[in-house]
C-alpha positions as CSV (number, residue, x, y, z in Angstrom):
1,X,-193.6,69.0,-73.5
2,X,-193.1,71.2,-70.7
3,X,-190.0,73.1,-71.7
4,X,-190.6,76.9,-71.9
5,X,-192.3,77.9,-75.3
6,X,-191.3,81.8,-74.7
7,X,-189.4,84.1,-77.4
8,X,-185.6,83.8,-76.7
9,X,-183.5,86.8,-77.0
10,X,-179.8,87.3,-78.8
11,X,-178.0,85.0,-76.4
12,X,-180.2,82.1,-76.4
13,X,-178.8,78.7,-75.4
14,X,-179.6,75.3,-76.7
15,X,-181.4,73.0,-74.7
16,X,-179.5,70.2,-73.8
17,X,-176.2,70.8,-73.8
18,X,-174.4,69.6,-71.1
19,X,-171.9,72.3,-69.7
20,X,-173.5,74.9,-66.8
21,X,-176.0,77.7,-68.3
22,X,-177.8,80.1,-66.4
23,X,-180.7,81.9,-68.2
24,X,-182.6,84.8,-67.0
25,X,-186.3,85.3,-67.3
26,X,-188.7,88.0,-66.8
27,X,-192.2,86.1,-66.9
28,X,-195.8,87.4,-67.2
29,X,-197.5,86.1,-63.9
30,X,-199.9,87.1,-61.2
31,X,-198.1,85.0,-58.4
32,X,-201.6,84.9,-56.6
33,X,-203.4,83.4,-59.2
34,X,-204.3,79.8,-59.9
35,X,-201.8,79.7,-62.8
36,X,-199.0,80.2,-60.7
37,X,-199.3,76.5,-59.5
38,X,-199.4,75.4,-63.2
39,X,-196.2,77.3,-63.5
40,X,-194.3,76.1,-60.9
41,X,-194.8,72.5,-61.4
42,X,-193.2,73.6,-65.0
43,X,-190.2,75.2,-63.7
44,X,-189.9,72.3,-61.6
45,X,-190.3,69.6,-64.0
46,X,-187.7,71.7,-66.3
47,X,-185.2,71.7,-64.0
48,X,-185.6,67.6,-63.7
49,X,-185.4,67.6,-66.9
50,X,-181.9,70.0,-67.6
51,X,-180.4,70.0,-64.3
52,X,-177.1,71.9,-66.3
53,X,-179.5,74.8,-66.7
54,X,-179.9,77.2,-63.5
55,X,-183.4,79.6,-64.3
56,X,-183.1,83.1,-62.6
57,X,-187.0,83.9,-62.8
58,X,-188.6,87.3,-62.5
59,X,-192.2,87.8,-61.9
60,X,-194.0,90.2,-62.9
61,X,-197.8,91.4,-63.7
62,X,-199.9,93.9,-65.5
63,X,-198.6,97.7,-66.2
64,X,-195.5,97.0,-64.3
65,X,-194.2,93.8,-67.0
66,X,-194.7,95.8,-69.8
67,X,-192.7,99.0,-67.7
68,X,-189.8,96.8,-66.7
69,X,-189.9,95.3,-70.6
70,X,-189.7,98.8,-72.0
71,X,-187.3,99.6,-70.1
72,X,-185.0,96.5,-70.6
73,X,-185.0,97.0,-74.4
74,X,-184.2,100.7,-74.1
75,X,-181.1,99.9,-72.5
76,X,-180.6,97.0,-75.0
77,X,-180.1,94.3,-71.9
78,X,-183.3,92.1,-72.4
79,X,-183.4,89.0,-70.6
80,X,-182.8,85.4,-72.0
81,X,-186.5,84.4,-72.2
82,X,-189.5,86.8,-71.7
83,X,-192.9,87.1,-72.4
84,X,-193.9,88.8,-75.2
85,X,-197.3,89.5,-77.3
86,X,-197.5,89.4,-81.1
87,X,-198.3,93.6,-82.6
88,X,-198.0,96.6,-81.5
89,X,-196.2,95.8,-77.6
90,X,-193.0,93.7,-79.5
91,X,-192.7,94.8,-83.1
92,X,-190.1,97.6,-81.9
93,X,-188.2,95.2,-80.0
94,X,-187.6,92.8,-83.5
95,X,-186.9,96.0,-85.6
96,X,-184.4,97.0,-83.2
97,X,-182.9,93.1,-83.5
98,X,-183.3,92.6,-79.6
99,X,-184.6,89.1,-80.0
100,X,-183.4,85.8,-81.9
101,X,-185.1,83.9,-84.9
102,X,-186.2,80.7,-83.3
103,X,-186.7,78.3,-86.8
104,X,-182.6,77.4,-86.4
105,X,-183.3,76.0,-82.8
106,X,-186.8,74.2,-83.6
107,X,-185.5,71.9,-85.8
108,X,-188.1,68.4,-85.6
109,X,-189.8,69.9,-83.2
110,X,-191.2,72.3,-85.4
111,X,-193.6,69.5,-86.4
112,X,-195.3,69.5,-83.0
113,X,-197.1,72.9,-83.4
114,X,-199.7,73.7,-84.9
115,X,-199.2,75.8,-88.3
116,X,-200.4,79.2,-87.6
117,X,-198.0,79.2,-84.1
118,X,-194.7,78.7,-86.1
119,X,-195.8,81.0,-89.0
120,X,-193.2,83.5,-90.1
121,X,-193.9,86.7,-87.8
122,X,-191.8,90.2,-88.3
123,X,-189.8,90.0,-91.1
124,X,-190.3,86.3,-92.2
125,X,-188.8,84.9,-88.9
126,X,-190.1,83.7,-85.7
127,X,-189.4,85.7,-82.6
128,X,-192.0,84.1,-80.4
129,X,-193.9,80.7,-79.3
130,X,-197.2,80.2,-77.9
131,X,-197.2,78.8,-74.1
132,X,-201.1,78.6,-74.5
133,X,-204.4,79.1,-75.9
134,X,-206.3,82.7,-75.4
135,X,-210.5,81.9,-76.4
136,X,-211.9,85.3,-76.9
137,X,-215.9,85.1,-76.0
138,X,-217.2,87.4,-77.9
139,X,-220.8,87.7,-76.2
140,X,-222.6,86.1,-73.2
141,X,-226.3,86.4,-73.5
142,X,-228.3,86.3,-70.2
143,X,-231.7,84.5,-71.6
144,X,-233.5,85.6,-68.7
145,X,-233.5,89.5,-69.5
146,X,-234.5,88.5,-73.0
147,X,-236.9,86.6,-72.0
148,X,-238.6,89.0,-69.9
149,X,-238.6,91.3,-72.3
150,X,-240.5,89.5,-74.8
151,X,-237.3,88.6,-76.7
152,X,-235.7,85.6,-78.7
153,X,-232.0,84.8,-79.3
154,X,-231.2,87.1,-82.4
155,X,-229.7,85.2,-85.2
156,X,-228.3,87.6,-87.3
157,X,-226.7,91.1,-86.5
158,X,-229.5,92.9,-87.8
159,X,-232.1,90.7,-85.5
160,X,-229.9,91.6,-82.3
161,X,-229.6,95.6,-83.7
162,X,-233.5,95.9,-84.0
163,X,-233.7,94.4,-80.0
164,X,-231.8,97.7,-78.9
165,X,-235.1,99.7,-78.3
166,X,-237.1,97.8,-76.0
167,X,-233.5,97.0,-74.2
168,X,-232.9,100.7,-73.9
169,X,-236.6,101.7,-73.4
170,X,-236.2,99.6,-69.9
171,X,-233.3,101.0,-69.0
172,X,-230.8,98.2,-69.7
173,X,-227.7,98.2,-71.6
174,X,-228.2,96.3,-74.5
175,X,-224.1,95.2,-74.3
176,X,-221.7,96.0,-72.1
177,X,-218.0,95.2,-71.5
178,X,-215.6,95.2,-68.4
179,X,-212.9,97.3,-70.0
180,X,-211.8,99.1,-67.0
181,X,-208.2,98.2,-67.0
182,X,-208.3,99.4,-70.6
183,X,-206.9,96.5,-72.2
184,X,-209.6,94.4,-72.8
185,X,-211.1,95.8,-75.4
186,X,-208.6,95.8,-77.9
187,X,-207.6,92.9,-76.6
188,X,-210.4,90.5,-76.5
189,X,-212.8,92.1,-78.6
190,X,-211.0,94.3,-81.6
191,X,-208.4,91.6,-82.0
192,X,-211.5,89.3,-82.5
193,X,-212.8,91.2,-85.4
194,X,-209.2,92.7,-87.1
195,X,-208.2,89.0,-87.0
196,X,-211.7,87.5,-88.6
197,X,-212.6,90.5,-90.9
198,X,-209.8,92.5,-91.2
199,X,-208.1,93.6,-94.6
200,X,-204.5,92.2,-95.6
């Protein structure tokens, strides 16, 4: 399906209907990436698909999304459909009731997700839908360094923690992570683990 899987906010529409609807969206996107294609062709084939519904899109990327969110919710005038990630970023906008509980408009086609993305979010509702699949790589191993040290692949945690010497000792890093935008950390990596290991 390619209608838009975003979280709706308090005056969301119902797809279908036939009288005139304009919706405003404020949309996550580098518009000189790759996806941006992927994401046009959508738009496109949505508006084939509902020509009653007129889209007023806004792009927008990195620190500058999450500013122009912020300040959208302060001022309590959010747009129709937006991007929005689950925690910490979007828990203040459902307290604050800024967005809508999706189950009443799923209806059937709550059948065509997967469990975990329709599972009840803040509150027992559902503020948000996937539009895609995030794989978090949690290590890339380049064989050749280990292999020129002397090394194997480590199999357990304790194997790879007992290689840190001879890494070190030849002035390598034995990990290392490009977290210079300071989001990828938590993001790729902590997320990881809180979601795998962490307590209830």
């Amino acid at each position: 399906s390619l209608e838009f899987a975003l979280v709706a906010s308090i005056s969301v529409c119902v797809f279908g209907q036939e009288k005139e609807i304009e919706l405003s969206v404020l949309n996550y996107l580098d518009i000189t990436s790759p996806e941006a294609a992927a994401w046009d062709a959508t738009v496109e084939a949505f508006n084939a698909k509902y020509p009653n519904i007129t889209l007023k899109i806004e792009n927008s990327f990195g620190e500058a999304y999450h500013q122009k969110l912020a300040a959208l919710a302060a001022a309590g005038d959010l747009p129709d459909v937006m991007y929005l990630w689950p925690g910490g970023r979007s828990v203040e906008i459902y307290k604050n009731e800024l967005t809508e509980d999706l189950y009443p408009f799923l209806g059937a086609d709550k059948d065509k997700f997967v469990p975990a993305a329709v599972a009840p979010q803040w509150d027992g509702k559902l503020y948000e839908l996937p539009i895609g699949i995030t794989a978090t790589h949690v290590m890339y191993v380049n064989t050749k360094l280990l292999s020129d040290l002397g090394l194997t692949m480590p199999k357990t945690y304790d194997e790879l923690v007992a290689m840190v010497p001879k890494i070190k000792e030849a002035g390598l890093y034995p990990i290392l992570m490009a977290n210079k935008a300071a989001w990828v950390m938590q993001s790729c990596l902590f997320s990881a683990l809180v979601g795998r290991i962490g307590g209830q």
